[in-house]
N, C-alpha and C positions, 0 to 999 in steps of 0.2 A: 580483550573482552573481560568484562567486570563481573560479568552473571549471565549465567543462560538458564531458560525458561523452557521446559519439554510440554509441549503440549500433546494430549492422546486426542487421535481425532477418529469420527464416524462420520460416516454421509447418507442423507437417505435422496440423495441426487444421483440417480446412477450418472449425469454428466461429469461430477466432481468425485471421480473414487480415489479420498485421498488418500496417500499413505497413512500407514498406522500410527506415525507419531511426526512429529517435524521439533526441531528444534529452533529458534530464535535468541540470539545475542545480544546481550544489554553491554554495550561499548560505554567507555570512561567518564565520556560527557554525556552519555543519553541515560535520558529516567526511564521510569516505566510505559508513561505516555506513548514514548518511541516506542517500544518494546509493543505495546497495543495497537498503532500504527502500521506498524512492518507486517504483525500478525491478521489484523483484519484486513489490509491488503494480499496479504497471500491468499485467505481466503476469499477475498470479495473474486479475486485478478486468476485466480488457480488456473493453471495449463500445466501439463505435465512436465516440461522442462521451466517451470517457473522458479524460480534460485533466489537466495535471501544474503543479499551482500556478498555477491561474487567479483571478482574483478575480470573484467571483461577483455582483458590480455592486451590491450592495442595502446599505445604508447599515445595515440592524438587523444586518447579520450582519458584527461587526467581526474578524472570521477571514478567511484564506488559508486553503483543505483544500491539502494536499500531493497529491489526488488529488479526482476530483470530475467526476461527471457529469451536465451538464445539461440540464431539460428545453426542449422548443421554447417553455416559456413564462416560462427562465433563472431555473428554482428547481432546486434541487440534489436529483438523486435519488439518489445516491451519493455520500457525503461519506467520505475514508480518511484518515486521520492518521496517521503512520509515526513509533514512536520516542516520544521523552517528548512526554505529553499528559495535563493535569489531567482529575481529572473534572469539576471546574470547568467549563473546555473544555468537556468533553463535553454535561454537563449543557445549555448554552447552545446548544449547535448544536444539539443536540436540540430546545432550546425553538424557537429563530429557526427550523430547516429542521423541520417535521414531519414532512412526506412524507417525506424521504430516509433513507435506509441508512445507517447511522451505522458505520464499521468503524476500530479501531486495529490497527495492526501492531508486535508485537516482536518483539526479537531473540530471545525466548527465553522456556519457558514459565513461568520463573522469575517474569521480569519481565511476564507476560500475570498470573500468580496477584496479583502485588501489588496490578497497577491493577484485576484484581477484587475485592481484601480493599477500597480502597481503595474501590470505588464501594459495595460493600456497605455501608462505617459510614458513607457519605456518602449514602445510602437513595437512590440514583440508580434512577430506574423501570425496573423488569424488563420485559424484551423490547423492548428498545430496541436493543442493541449487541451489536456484534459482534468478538468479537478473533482474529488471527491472531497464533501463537507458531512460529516457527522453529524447527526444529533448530538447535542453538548449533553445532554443527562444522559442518555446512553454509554459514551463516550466515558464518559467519571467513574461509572459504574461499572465497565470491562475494566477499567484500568484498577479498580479496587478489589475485581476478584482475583485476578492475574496471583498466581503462585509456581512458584518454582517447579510445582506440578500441577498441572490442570488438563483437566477434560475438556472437551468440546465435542459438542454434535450437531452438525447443521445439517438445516430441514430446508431451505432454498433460499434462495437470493437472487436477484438480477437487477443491471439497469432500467428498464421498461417494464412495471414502472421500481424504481430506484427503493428496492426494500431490504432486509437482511432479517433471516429469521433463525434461529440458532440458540442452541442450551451452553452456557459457559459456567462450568463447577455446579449444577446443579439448579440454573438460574436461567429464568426463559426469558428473550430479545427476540420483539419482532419491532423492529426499527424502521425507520425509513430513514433514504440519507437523500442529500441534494447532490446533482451533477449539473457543471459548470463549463462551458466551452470556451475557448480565447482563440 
């Protein structure tokens, strides 16, 4: 790890009471984009055993998820990948984890349409995954406020319909993001 990034958080969701701070790790190869990825997936994905690049102890599964919740019998019921991710990848963690929720995150619906062209000519099984696309301006903009200490306060978000509303360093986001099925 190259740099870690502490974020202070608040909730006004009584479903989401997150802890008081969380930290996220900026690895070798990863910019801060990653670093924005991981983090608004924890928050978009939040469950209380939700975990941020844990290794998932099992020898068939030769992956790190960037996000990844486990159950009490340490199989993965939510696995989140943020960023470039083969379907290769996908295809595999699908096979090793079955039980789990398989989700990718992009910056953008640009780049969520590719990696769906891309699983379609690679016949990867339908209703399996899941993808979340960012708003691209939104998206630029977390990634610019991002500091090695930051606030956050979110105010609600859900799939249905697919929004995020939330204060980062003193900066209001009410976004809308796309969700994408394969």
């Amino acid at each position: 790890m190259t740099s870690k990034f502490t974020f202070q958080l608040t909730s006004d969701d009584r479903r989401r009471p997150f802890p008081h701070k969380i930290i996220v790790g900026q690895g070798v190869n990863e910019s801060v984009r990653h670093v924005a990825l991981k983090f608004l997936g924890w928050v978009l994905f939040y469950r209380d055993r939700l975990q941020i690049e844990t290794d998932v102890q099992n020898d068939s599964v030769p992956f790190v998820p960037d996000l990844v919740e486990l159950g009490y019998d340490m199989r993965p019921l939510l696995w989140v990948e943020c960023g470039d991710c083969t379907t290769s990848k996908l295809h595999k963690i699908a096979v090793k984890c079955p039980e789990a929720e398989i989700w990718a995150l992009k910056r953008s619906p640009e780049e969520a349409e590719t990696l769906l062209q891309s699983m379609a000519k690679e016949e990867l099984r339908r209703g399996r995954y899941g993808i979340v696309a960012f708003d691209p301006e939104m998206f630029a903009e977390v990634c610019g406020l991002i500091r090695e200490r930051s606030s956050f306060h979110w105010f609600r978000g859900s799939f249905d319909p697919a929004l995020l509303q939330f204060e980062l360093n003193g900066l209001w986001f009410d976004a809308p993001f796309t969700v994408y099925r394969h």
